[in-house]
N, C-alpha and C positions, 0 to 999 in steps of 0.2 A: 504494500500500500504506500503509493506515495505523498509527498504533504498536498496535493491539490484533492486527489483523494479522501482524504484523512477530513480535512476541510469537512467537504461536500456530505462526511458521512458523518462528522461530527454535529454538523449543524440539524440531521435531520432524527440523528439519537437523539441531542437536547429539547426536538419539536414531542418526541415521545416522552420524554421523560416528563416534559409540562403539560402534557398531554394527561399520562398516569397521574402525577399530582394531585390534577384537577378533576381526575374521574376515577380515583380508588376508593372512594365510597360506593360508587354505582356496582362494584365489583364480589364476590363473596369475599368473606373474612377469612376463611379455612376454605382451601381447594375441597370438591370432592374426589381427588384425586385417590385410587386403592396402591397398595402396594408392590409396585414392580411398572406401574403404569408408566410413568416416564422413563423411565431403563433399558424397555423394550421397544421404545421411537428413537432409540439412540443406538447410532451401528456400535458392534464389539469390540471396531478395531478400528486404530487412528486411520486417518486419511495420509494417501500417500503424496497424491497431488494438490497442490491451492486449489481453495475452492472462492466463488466472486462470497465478495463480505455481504450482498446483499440475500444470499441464501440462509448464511451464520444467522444475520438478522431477522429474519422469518422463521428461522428454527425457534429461534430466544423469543418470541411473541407467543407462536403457536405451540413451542411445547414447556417452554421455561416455565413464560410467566403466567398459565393456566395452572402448574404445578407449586406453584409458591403462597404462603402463607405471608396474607400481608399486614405485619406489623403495623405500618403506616398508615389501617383503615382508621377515619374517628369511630367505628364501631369495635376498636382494640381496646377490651377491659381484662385480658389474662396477663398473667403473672407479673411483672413491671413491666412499663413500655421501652421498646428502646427506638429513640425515636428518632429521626429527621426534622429539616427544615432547607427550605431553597438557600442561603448563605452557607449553611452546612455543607450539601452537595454541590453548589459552587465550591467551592473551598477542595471537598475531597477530591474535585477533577484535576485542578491545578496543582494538586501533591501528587496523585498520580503522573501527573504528565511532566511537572519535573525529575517524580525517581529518584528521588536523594534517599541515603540512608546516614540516619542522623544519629550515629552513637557517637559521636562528640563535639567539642565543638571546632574544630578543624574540620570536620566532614561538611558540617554548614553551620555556619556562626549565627546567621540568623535564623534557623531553626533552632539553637539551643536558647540564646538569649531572647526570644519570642516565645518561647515553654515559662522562661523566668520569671517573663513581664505577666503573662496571662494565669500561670499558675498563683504568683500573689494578687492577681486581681481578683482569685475566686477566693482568695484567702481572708481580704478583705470584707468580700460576698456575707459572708458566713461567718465573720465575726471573730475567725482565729486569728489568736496573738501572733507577731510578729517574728515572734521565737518558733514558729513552724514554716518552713520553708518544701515546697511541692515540686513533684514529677508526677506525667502524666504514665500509666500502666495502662495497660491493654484493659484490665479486666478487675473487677473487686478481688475474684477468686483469685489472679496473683499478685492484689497489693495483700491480700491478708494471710499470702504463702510470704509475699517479703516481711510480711511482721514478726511472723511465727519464727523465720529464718535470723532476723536480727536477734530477737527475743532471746531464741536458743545460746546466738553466739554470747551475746550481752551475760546470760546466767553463768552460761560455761567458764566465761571470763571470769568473773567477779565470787564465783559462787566455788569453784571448783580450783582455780589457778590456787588458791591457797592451800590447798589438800594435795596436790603433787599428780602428776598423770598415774596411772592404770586403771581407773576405773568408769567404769560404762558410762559415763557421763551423761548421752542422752537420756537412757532408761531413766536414770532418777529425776530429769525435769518431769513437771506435771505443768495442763493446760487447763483452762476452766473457760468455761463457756457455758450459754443458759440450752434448755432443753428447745427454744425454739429457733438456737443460731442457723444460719444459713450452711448447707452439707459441704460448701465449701472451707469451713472450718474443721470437718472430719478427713475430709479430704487431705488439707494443707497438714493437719499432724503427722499422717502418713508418708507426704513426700518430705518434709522437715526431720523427717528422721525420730519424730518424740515414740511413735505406736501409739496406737490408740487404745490401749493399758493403761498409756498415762493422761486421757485425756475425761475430764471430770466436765459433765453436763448436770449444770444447777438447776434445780426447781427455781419456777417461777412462780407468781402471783395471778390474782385470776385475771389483771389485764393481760395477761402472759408478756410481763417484764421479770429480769431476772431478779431472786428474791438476794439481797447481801449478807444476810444473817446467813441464807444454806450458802452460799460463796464460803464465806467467814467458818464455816463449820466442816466445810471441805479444805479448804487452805491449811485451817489448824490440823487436822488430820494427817495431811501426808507432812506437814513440817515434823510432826512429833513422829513417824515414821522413816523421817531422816531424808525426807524428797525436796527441792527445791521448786517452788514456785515460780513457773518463766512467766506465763505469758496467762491473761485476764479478756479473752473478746466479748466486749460487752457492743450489744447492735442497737443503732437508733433505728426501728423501721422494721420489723422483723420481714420474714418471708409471707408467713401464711394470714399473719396478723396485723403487722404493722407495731406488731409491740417495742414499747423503747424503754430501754435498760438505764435504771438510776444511777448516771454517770456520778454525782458526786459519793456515793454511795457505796460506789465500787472502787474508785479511787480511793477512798478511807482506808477497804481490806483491803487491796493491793501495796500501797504504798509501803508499810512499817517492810514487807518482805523483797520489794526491789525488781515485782513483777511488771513486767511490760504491758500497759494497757495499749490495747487496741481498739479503737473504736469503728464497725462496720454499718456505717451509714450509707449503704451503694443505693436504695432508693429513696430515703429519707432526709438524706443530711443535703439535700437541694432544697429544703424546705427551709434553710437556713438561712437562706439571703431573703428570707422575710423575717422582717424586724418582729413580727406579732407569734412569732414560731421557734425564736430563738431561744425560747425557753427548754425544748427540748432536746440542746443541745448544751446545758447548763453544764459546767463541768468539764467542757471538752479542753480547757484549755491546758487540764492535770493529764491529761491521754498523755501515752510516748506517741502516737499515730491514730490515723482515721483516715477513712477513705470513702467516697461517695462518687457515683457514675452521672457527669454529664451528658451521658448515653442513654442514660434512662428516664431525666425529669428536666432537663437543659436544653432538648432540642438539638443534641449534638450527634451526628451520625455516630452507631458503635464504629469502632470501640474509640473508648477515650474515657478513662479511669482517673481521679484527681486523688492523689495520695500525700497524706503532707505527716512529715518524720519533726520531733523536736531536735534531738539527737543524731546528726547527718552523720557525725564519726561514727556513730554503730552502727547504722547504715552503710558506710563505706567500707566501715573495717569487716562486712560481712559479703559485699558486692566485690569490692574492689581487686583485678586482680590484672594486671599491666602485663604488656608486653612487648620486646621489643621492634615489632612493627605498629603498635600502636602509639609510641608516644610522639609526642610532638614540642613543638620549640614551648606551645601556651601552657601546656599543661597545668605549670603550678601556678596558673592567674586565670585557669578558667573552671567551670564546670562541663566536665562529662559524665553524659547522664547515665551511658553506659554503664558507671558503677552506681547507676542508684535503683538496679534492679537486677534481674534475671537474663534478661535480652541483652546480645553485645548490638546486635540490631537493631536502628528504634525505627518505626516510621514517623513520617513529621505533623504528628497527630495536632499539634499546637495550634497550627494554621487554622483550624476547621471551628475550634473554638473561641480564635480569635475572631472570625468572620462573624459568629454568632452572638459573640459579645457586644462588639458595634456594631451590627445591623440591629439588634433586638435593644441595646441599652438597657443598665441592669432594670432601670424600672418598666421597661417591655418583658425582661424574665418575668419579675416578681407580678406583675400585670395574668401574666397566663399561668403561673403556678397558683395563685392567690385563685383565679377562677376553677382551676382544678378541686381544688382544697372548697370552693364553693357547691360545687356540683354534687362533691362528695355530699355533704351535709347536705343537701336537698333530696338525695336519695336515699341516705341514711333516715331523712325524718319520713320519707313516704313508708319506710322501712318498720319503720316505728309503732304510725300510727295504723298498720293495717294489722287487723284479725288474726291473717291465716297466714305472717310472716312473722319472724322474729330476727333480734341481730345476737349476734357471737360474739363479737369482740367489739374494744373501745374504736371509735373514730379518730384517731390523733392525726390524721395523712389525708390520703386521700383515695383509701382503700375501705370499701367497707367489707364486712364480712357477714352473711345472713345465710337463713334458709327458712320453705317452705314449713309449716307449723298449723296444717288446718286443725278444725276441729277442734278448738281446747284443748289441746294438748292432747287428746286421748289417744293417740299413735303412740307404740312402743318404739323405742329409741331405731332397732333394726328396722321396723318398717317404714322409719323417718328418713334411716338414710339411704332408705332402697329410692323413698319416692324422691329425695331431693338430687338424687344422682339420673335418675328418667327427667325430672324438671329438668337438671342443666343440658341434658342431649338436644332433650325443645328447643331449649332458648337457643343453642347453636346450632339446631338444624334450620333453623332459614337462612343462617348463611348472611346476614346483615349485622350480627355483631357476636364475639367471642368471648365468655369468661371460662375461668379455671378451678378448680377445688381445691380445699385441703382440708385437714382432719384439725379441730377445735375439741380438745377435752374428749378426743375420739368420736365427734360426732361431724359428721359430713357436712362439708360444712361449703357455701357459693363462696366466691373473692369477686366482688366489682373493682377491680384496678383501673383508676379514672386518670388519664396524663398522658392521653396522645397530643399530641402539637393541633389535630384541629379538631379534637372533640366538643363539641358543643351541648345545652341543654337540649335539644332536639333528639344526640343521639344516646343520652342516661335516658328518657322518657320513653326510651323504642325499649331496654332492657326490661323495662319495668311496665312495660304494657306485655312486653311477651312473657315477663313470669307469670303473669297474674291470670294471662289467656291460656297459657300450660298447665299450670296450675288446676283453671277448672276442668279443662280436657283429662287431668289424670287423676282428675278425683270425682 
């Protein structure tokens, strides 16, 4: 393809793309696609000869994008959004189309030093002290593998350097976490090296936030058993709930023992560049880390993870590891972000966020999260006030959590959650909008996750006409 080419086909993919934009609501939410369907319109074996780009492009319409689930409907209420916006996708074109790979900053100065500027601009956002300093990650799942990973080194150091090498050092760290942290925290103990032997899930409270007294009653346990305490992840936002863990609370038990708090705020802690929200982020500023997705509630294409360390040298001193085709004349006058993570590779994730920042201006964020965080509470109260629903969990985001409940109660719990499990197939069999489940106190339980970039009250009221029309149909 040449550049007159490139041209001519770029210009008429961007006629699609604004095309899709503005007509992905008209579309289903969940393909009815079965399994093995688009596998079997696809030959077995590469092509040997070029083929014209305008074939590729009728492939990618008629079988791609029939086959795809699209996040981006405003009818997207399952699990967090991860969302888009037009400055966004401008942005990831022009990263694409330069292809830089930015693990330092010799490789592009201005992608490192535009991570810097943008990273404390969200830091500001949200209220954290100036003594936290951010890298953008891929993913929550490995800012809270890099935490667990400093954590480890951090204890190893301090905890163990004074007792001399031979002994198993990992095994006697221990992790805590509440029973409703994100699986990425069981995850991250296993590639961290702790085993998940040593990893302590706390009871919570009936908002299902983590309780401090069982923290506190877990912590004292493996200390008089001779275990050291690394690492504390407490979540603003949970998964299934939205529940948020009593950060000053936990910092109290963590501190006397020298454990690394974590704080996993990946869809909640966006809620923090509103000033009337910032209360549930109280405490953050005793965190050693926290991490939250402008992927998810910022309108920023994935991935693009906001990670901010107090302690960069324990951060380094666990990243950090040079070599001699990597270094360069700047090195001890600049930062490379390369060691403030897992990837020697970084993409120039920065860009996309800075796009979104000036286009949107923080008070256009706070403008469209503030109306999310509205909608919620308007479905939440219809939620309320009817008969033959009930709600599960607190509101604090913009997640509610309910289920069907006819009848006075008079259903046994099993055949609540046979019927609320047939409701949600309803609601997502028309194909105009999608929620997801999870289990409350072991009861089946809907998730309305409200924070797509153009969901409106038009489409919470289409959710909430189809429960209620299913509803009677299965009862």
């Amino acid at each position: 393809m040449d550049i007159d080419q490139f041209r001519r086909e770029a210009h008429a993919a961007v006629d699609w793309m604004a095309d899709y934009l503005r007509d992905v609501g008209e579309r289903r939410v969940v393909t009815d696609a079965k399994p093995g369907d688009i596998k079997r319109r696809l030959p077995a074996v590469p092509p040997e000869q070029p083929e014209p780009f305008a074939r590729v492009m009728a492939d990618f319409k008629e079988i791609i994008v029939p086959g795809m689930t699209h996040w981006n409907h405003p009818g997207w209420f399952a699990y967090f959004p991860a969302n888009n916006s037009p400055p966004s996708i401008l942005a990831e074109m022009l990263t694409a189309t330069l292809g830089a790979q930015c693990m330092s900053w010799q490789t592009s100065p201005a992608a490192t030093e535009l991570e810097q500027v943008v990273m404390d601009w969200l830091r500001q956002l949200v209220g954290l002290p100036s003594t936290f300093h951010g890298v953008i990650q891929d993913t929550a799942s490995t800012s809270t593998l890099v935490a667990l990973l400093t954590a480890r080194e951090r204890a190893t150091k301090f905890a163990f350097g004074r007792r001399g090498a031979g002994a198993d050092h990992a095994a006697q760290l221990t992790v805590y976490a509440s029973r409703e942290a994100h699986s990425s925290v069981v995850k991250g103990v296993k590639l961290a090296g702790y085993g998940t032997d040593n990893l302590r899930l706390i009871d919570t409270d009936a908002s299902f936030a983590m309780r401090p007294d069982a923290l506190a009653v877990a912590i004292d346990a493996d200390v008089r058993a001779g275990r050291v305490p690394a690492c504390v992840v407490a979540t603003v936002g949970t998964t299934s709930s939205a529940g948020v863990d009593p950060l000053p609370a936990i910092c109290d038990v963590a501190a006397p023992h020298g454990a690394w708090v974590h704080v996993d705020g990946a869809y909640g802690g966006s809620a923090g560049i509103i000033p009337e929200k910032r209360e549930l982020l109280r405490g953050l500023e005793r965190a050693d880390s926290f991490v939250f997705n402008p992927h998810k509630w910022l309108f920023t294409n994935f991935d693009c993870s906001a990670y901010f360390v107090r302690d960069v040298e324990a951060l380094l001193h666990t990243f950090q590891a040079s070599a001699e085709y990597l270094k360069t004349a700047h090195d001890a006058e600049v930062v490379n972000f390369r060691d403030w993570g897992i990837q020697l590779g970084r993409r120039f994730r920065a860009l996309k966020l800075w796009f979104v920042m000036r286009t949107y201006g923080a008070e256009g964020l706070r403008a469209r999260v503030r109306e999310h965080l509205r909608l919620a509470q308007l479905f939440r109260g219809w939620v309320a006030a009817s008969p033959d629903f009930e709600l599960l969990a607190p509101t604090h985001l913009s997640l509610v959590c309910f289920r069907a409940r006819p009848g006075n109660g008079a259903h046994a719990e099993a055949d609540l959650d046979a019927l609320n499990e047939r409701l949600l197939v309803e609601i997502n069999r028309s194909g105009r909008v999608y929620l997801t489940h999870t289990r409350l106190n072991g009861r089946y339980t809907l998730r309305m996750a409200i924070g797509q970039t153009n969901t409106d009250e038009a489409h919470v009221r289409t959710v909430w006409d189809l429960a209620q029309s299913a509803l009677e149909a299965l009862t």
